[in-house]
C-alpha positions in Angstrom: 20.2 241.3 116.8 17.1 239.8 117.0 14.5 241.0 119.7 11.4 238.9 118.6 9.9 236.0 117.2 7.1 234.0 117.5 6.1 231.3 115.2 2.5 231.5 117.0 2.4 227.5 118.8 -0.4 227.3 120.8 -4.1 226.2 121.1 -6.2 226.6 118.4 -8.8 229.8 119.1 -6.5 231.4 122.0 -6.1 235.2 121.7 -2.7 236.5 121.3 -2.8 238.4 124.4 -3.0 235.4 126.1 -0.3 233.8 123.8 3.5 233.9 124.4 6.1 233.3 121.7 9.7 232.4 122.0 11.8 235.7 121.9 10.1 238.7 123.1 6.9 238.3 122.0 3.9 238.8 124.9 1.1 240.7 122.8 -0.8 243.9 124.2 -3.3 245.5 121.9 -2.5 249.1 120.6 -4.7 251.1 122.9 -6.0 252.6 120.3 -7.6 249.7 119.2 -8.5 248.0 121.7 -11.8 246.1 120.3 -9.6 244.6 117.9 -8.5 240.8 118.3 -6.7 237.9 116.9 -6.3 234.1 117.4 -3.8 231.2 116.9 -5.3 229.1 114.1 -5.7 225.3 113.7 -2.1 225.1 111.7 -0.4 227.4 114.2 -0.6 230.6 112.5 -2.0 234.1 113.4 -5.4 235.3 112.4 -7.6 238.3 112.6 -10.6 237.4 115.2 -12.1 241.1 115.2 -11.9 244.2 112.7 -8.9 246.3 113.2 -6.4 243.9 115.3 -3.2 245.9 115.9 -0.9 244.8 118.7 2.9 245.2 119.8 5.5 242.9 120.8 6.9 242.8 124.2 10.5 242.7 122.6 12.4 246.3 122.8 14.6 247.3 119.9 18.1 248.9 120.7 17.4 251.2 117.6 14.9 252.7 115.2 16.3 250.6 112.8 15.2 247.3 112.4 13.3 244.8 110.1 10.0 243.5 110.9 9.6 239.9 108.7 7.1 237.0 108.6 5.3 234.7 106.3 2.2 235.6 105.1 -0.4 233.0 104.2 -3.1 233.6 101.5 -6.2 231.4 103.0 -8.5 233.0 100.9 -8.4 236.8 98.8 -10.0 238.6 101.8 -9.7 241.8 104.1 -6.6 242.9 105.1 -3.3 242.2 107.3 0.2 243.3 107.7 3.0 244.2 109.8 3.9 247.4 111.8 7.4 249.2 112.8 8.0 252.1 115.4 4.5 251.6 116.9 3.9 253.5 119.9 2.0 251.7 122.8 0.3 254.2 123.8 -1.2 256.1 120.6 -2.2 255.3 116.6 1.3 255.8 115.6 3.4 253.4 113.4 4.6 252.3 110.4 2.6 249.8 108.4 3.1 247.5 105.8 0.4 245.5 104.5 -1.9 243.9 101.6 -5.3 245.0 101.2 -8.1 242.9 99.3 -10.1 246.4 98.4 -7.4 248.1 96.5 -5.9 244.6 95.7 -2.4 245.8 96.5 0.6 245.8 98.9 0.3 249.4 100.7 2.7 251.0 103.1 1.6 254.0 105.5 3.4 256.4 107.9 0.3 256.9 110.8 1.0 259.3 113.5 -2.0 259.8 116.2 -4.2 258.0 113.7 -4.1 260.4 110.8 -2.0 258.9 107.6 0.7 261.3 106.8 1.5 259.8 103.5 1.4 255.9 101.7 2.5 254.0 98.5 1.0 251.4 96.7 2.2 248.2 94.6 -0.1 246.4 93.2 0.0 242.7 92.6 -2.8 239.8 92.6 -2.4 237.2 94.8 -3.0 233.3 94.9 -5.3 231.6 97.4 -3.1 228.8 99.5 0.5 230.2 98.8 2.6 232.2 101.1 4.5 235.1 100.6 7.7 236.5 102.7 7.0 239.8 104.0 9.7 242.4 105.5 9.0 245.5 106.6 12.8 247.4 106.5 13.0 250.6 108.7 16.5 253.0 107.9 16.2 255.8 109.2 13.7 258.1 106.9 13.9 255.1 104.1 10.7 252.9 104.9 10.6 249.9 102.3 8.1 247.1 102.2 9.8 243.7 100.6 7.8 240.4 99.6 9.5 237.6 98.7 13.3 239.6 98.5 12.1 242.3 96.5 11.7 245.9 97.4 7.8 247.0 96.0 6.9 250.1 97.9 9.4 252.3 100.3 8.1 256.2 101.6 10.9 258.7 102.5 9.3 259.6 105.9 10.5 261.2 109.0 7.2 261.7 110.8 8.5 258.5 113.5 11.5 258.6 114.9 11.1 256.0 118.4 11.8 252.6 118.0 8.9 251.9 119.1 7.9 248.0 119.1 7.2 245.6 115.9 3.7 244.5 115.7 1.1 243.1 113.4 -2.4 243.9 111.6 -5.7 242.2 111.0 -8.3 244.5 109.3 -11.2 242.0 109.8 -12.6 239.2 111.5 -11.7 235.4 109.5 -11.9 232.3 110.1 -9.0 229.4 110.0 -9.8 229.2 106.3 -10.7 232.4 105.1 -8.1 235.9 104.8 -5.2 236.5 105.2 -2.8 234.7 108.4 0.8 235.2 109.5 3.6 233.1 110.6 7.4 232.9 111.6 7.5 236.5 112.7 11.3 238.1 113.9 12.5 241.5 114.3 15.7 242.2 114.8 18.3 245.2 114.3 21.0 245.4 111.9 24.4 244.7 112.7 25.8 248.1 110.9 29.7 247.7 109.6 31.2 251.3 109.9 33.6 252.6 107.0 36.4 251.6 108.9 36.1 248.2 109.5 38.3 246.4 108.0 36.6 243.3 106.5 35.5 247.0 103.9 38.2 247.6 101.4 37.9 251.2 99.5 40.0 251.2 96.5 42.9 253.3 96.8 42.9 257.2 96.2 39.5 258.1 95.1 37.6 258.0 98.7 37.6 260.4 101.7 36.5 259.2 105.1 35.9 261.7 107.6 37.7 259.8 110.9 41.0 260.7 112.4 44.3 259.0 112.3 46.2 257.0 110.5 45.2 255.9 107.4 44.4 252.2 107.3 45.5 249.2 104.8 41.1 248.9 104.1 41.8 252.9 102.8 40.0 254.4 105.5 40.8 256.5 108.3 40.0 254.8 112.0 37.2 256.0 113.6 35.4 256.5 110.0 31.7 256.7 109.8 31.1 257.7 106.7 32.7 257.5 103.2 32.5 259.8 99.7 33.8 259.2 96.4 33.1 261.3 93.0 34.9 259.4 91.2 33.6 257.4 88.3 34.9 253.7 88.9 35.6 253.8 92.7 34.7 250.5 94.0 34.2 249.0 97.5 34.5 245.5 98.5 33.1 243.7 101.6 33.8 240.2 102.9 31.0 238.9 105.2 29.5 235.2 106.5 26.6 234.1 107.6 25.5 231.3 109.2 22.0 231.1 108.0 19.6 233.1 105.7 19.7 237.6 105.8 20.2 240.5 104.6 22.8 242.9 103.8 22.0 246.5 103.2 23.9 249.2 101.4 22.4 252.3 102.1 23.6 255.2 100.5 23.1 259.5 101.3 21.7 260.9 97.5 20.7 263.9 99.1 23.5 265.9 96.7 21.8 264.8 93.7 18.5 266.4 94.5 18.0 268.4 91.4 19.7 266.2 89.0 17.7 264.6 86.3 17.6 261.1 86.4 19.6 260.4 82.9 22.1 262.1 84.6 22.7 260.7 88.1 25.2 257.6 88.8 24.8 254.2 88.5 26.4 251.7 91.0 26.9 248.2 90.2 26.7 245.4 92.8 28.4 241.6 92.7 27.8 239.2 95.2 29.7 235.8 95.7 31.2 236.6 92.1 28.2 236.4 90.5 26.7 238.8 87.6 26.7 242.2 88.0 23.3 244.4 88.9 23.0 247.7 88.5 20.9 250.3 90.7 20.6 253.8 89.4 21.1 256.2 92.2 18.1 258.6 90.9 
């Protein structure tokens, strides 16, 4: 369900405070920051007008789980921007997912009261006038950072737990040609699909589901949330449309492998639309 988007229309130099988007998205600057700024640029993008520009979107999430997306355009190889999850709007607190010119990496951060409680790093050079697709993915204690589709950083975290608001980051002061600017922002929560639905079909003998009942013709018990199999070769199939570009998320509890070497830990493999299969060690 989507809660915010802005694709940042408006006069060229206004601050976002003073800016409203389409979906949830009046600005306030993270308290914490509060001589930080940013401006709509001549091409209708977002820009860092001051060091340290952090603010949150009007737009509430119904959970802590959510994705935070926009484009990300490379005017120049300078400072530093991104996008934030969970912040609080009252303290330093927040997930952040962002590229920094210094380190010349994509870096994502758990922040809580303004002290960093633990980070990754991918890094990856990047070109002056192209733009990347940035998503910030939130599930959770499974934090991942994605650019252009692919998953290049994620933290194991459970320092924030609020939903908090989505938001953005400018580390320094550019111009409408220089740094780093972002467009097409949306958040939005995931619609989840519970083990029971029954566009889900478990194969037949080899899964339990925890939910009472009947058992149903998808192999799962009504009122399911949650499916296990041990068995090598259980498979799961899921019929789903969409009307226009996203995501779909299979997140899986590997918690009972802790201790298992990798060499030794399963492997799922993944079809979509009929198409090769790709597997994803579950390590």
């Amino acid at each position: 369900m989507l809660f915010t988007s802005d694709i940042f229309t408006d006069t060229p130099g206004v601050l976002l405070e003073n800016h409203t988007g389409a979906t949830g998205a009046t600005w306030t600057k993270n308290p914490a920051f509060s001589t930080g700024s940013s401006v709509i640029t001549a091409a209708d993008r977002l820009r860092g007008a001051a060091s340290n520009g952090i603010y949150y979107a009007s737009g509430t999430p119904t959970s802590a789980d959510y994705d935070v997306e926009a484009d990300f355009y490379v005017a120049s190889i300078a400072g530093a921007a991104g996008l934030l999850g969970r912040q609080s709007t009252s303290a330093a607190t927040y997930y952040l997912f962002d590229y920094e010119t210094g380190s010349g990496s994509w870096k994502l951060y758990s922040v809580v009261n303004g002290s960093v409680i633990t980070s990754a790093s991918f890094a990856q050079t990047l070109t002056a006038g192209q733009t990347y697709h940035l998503r910030l993915a939130m599930r959770g204690s499974f934090i991942t950072g994605y650019v252009n589709g692919t998953a290049v950083v994620s933290l194991t975290d459970s320092s924030i737990t609020s939903a908090g608001r989505a938001g953005v980051y400018f580390g320094e002061a550019d111009t409408d040609s220089t740094g780093y600017h972002l467009d097409n922002l949306t958040a939005a929560t995931p619609n989840v699909i519970a083990p029971a639905d029954t566009n889900l079909l478990l194969s037949p003998y080899n899964w339990y589901t925890d939910g009472a009942g009947a058992m149903q013709s998808n192999n799962a018990r009504a009122a399911s949330t949650l499916c296990k199999s041990n068995t090598p070769g259980a498979y799961a199939r899921l019929n789903f449309t969409a009307a226009s570009a996203g995501y779909a998320t299979l997140l899986f509890d590997t918690s009972s492998l802790n201790g298992i070497t990798a060499a030794n830990c399963p492997t799922v493999l993944v079809s979509l639309d009929g198409q090769a299969y790709t597997a994803q060690l579950l390590a």
